[in-house]
GUMAR-806812 format. One record per residue (C-alpha): residue in three letters; residue number from 1; x, y, z. Coordinates in steps of 0.25 Angstrom, whole numbers, plus 5000, padded with zeros to 4 digits. Layout:
<rs>
   r   k   px   py   pz
 ALA NUM    X    Y    Z
...
</rs>
This chain:
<rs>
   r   k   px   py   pz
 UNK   1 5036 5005 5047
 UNK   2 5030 4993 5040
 UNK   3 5023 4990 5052
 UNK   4 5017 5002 5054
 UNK   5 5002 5000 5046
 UNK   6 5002 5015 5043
 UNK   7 5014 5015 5034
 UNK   8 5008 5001 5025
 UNK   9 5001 5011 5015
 UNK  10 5014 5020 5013
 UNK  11 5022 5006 5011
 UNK  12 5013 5002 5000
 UNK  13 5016 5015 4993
 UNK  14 5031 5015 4994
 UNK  15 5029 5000 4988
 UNK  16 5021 5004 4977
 UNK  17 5029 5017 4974
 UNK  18 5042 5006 4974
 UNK  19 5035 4997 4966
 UNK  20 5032 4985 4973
 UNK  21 5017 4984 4970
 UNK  22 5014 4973 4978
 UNK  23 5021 4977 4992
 UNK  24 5014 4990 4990
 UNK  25 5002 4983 4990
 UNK  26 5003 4973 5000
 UNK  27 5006 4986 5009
 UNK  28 4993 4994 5005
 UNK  29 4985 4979 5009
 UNK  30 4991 4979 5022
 UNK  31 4987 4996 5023
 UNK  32 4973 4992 5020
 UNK  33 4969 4989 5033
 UNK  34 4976 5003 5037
 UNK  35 4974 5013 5029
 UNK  36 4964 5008 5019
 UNK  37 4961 5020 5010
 UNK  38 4976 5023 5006
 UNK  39 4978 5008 5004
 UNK  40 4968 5004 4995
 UNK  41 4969 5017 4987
 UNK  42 4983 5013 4986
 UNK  43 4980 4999 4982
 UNK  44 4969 5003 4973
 UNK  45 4981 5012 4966
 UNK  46 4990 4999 4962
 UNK  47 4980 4991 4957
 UNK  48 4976 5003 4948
 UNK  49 4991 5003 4942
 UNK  50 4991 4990 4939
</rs>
């Protein structure tokens, strides 16, 4: 499934919710060029927390 490019946003999710930061958001770079909006609001999100 991780070569299936619909499902890099959701794997970004999972990381971040098992908190591993920095795998969630190397997953939400690769599902830029995907699904854009969801990955950048998602991106936008983490770096808010910090």
């Amino acid at each position: 499934m991780a070569d299936d490019p619909r499902a890099w946003n959701d794997f970004g999710v999972l990381a971040y919710l098992e908190g591993d930061r920095k795998k969630a958001e190397e997953w939400f770079r690769k599902a830029l060029g995907i699904e854009p909006e969801k990955a950048r609001k998602n991106l936008k999100k983490m770096k808010n927390e910090k």
